[in-house]
N, CA, C and O of each residue as an XYZ file, in Angstrom:
324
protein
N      55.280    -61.500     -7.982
C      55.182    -62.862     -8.461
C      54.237    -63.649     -7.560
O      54.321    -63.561     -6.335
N      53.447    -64.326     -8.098
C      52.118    -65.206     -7.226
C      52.593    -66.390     -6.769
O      51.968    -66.931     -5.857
N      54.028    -67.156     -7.415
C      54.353    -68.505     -6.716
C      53.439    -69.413     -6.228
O      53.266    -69.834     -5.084
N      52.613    -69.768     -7.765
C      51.679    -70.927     -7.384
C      51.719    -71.870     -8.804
O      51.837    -71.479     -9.965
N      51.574    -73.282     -8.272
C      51.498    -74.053     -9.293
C      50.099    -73.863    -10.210
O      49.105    -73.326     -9.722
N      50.137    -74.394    -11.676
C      49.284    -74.133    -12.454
C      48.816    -75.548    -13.083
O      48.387    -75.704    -14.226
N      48.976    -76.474    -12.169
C      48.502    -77.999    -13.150
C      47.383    -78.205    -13.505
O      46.424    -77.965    -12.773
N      47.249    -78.784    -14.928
C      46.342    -79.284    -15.916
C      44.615    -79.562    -14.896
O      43.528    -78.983    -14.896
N      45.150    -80.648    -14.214
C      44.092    -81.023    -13.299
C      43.163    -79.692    -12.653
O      41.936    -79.722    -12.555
N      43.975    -78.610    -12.271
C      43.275    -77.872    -11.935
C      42.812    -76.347    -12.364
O      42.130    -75.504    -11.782
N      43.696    -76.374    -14.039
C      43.237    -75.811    -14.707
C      41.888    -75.812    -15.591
O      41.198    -74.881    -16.004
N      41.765    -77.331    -15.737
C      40.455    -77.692    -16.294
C      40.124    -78.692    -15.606
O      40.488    -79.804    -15.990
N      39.293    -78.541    -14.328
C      38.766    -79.427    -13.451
C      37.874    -80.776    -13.774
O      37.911    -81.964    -13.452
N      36.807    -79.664    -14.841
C      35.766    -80.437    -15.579
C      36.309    -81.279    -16.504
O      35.529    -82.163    -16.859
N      37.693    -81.305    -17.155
C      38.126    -82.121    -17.843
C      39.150    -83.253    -17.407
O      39.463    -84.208    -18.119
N      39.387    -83.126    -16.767
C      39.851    -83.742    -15.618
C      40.564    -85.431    -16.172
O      41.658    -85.813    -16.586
N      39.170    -86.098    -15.871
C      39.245    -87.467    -16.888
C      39.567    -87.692    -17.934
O      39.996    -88.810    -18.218
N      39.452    -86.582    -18.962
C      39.737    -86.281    -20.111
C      41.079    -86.124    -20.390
O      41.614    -86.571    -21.404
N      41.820    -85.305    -19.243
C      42.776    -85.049    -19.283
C      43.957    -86.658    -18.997
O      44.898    -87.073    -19.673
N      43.607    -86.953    -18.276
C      44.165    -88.569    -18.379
C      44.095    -89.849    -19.319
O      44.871    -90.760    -19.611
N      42.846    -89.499    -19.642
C      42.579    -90.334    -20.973
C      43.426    -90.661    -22.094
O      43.931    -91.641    -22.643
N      43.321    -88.725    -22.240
C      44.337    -88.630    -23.684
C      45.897    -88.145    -22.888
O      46.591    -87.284    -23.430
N      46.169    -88.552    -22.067
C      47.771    -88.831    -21.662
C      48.279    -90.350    -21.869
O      49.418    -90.731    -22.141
N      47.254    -91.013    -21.687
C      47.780    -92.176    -21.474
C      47.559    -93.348    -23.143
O      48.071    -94.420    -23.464
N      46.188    -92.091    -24.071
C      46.018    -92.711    -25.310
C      46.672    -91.892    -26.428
O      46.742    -92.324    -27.579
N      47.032    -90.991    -26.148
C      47.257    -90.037    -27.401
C      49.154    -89.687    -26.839
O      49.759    -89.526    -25.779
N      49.392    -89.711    -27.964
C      51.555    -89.094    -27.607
C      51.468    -88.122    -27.955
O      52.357    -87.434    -27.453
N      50.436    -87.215    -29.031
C      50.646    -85.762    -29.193
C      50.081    -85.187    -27.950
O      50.912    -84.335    -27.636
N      49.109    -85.173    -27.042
C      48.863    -84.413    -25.795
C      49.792    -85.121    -24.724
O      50.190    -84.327    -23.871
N      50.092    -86.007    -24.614
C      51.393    -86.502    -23.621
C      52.356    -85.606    -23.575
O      52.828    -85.071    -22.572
N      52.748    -85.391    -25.110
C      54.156    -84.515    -25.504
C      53.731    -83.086    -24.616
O      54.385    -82.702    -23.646
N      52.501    -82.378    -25.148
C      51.829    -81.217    -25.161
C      51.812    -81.027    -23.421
O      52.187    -79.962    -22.932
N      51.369    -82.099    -22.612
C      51.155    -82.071    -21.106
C      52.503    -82.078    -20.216
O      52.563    -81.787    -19.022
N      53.483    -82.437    -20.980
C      54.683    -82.917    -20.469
C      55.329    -81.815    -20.643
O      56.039    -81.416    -19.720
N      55.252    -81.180    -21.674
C      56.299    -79.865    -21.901
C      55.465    -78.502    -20.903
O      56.055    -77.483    -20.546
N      54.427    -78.725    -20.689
C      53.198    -77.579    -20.111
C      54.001    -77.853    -18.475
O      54.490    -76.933    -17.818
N      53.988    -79.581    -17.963
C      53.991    -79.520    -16.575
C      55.697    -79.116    -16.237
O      56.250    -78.970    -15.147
N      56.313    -78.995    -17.789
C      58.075    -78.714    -17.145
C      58.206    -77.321    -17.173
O      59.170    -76.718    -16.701
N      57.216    -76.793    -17.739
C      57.302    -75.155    -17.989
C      57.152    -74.544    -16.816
O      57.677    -73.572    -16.274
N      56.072    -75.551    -16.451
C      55.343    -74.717    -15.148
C      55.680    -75.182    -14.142
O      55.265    -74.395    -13.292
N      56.331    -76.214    -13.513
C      57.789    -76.671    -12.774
C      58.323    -75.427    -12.785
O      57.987    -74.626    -11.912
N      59.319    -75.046    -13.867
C      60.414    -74.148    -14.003
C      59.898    -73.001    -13.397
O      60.454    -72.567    -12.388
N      58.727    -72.339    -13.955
C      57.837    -70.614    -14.030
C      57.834    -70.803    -12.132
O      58.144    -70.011    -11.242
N      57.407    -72.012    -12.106
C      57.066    -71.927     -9.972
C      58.540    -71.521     -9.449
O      58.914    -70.597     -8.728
N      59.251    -72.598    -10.110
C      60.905    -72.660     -9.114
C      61.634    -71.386     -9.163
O      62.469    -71.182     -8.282
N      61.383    -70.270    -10.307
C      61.912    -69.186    -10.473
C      61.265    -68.234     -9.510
O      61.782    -67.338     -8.841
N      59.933    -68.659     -9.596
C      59.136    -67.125     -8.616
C      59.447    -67.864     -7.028
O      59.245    -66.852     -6.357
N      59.784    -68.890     -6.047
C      59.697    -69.266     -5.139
C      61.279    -69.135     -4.638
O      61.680    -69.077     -3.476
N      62.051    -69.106     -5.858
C      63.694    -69.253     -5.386
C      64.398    -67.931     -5.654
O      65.624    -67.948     -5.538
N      63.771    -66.715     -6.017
C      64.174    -65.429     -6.545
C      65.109    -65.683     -7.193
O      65.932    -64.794     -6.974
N      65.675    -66.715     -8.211
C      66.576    -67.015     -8.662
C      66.388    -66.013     -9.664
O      65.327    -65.879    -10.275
N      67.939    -64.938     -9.934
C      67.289    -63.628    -10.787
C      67.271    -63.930    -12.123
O      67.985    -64.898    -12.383
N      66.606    -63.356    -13.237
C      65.481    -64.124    -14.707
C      65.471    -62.318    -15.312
O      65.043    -61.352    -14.681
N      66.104    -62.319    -16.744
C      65.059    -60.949    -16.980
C      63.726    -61.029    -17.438
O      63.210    -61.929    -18.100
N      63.207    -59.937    -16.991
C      61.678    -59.767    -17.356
C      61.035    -60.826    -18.586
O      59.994    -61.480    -18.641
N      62.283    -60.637    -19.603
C      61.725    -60.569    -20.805
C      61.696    -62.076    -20.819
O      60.834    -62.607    -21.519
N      62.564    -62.862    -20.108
C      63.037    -64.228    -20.085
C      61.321    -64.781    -19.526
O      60.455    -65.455    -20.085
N      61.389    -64.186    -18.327
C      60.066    -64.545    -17.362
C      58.805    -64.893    -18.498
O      58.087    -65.845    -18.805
N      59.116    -62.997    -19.034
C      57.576    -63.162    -19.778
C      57.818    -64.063    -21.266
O      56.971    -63.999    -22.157
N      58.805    -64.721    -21.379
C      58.630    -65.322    -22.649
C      58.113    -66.826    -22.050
O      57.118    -67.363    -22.537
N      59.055    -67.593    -20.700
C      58.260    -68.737    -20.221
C      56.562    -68.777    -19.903
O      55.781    -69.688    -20.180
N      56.356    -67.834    -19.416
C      54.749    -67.723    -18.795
C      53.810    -67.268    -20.421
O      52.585    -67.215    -20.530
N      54.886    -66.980    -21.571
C      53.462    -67.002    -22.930
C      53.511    -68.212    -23.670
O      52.797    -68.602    -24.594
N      54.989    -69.012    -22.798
C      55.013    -70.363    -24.038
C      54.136    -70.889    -22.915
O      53.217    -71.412    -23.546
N      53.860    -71.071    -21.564
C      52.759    -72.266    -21.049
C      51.555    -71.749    -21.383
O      50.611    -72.524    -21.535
N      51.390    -70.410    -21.547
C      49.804    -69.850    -21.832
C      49.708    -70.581    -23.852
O      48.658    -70.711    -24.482
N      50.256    -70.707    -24.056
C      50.284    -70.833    -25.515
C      50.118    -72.340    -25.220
O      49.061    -72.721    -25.725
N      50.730    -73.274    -24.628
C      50.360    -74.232    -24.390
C      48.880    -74.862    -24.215
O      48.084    -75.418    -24.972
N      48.899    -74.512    -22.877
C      47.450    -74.493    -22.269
C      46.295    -74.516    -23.434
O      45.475    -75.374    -23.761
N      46.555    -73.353    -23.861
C      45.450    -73.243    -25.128
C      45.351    -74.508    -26.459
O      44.328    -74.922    -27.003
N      46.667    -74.876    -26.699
C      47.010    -76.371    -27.651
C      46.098    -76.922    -26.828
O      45.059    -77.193    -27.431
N      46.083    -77.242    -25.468
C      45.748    -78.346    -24.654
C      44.046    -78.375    -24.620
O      43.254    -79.309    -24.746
N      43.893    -77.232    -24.441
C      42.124    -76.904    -24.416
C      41.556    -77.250    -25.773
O      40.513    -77.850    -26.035
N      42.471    -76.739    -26.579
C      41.708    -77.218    -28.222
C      41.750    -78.756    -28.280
O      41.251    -79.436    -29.177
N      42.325    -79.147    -27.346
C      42.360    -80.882    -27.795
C      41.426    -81.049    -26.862
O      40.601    -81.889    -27.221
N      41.165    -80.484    -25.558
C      40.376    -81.286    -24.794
C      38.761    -81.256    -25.374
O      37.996    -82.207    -25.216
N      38.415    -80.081    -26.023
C      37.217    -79.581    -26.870
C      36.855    -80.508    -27.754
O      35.733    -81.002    -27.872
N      38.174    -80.831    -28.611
C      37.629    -81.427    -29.594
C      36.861    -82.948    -29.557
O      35.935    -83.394    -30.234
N      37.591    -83.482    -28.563
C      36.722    -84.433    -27.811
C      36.807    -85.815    -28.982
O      35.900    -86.596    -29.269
N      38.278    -85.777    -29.529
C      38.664    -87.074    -30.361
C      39.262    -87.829    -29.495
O      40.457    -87.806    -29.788
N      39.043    -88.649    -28.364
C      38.973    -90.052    -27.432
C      38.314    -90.451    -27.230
O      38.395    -91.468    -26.542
């Protein structure tokens, strides 16, 4: 387990501004950023606290933030703000 945070900010650096923009103008990427930064809260606190998780549990949190992420990129692309 790598036990590292994965936030927005520094997932898409270059979007950065973008990424605040539409947090603070849009409630569908608010919702979308909010559920991404509790996922990935949780995915850190599990790999840092060996708190024991089965596999399958693990790998189902780490495909719903990757599944996320990707919602998040299609919005940042589309570039409606």
């Amino acid at each position: 387990m790598q036990n590292e945070k994965h936030p927005l900010h520094l997932e898409f650096p270059d979007h950065a501004i973008d990424i605040a923009k539409l947090k603070s103008d849009n409630p569908e990427f608010t919702t979308l950023a909010k559920e991404y930064h509790q996922l990935d809260h949780q995915i850190h606190g599990l790999e840092a606290s060996g708190i024991p998780t089965t596999d399958s549990h693990f790998s189902e949190l780490k495909s719903r933030r990757v599944a996320l992420k990707d919602q998040i990129y299609q919005k940042l692309i589309q570039g409606d703000f």
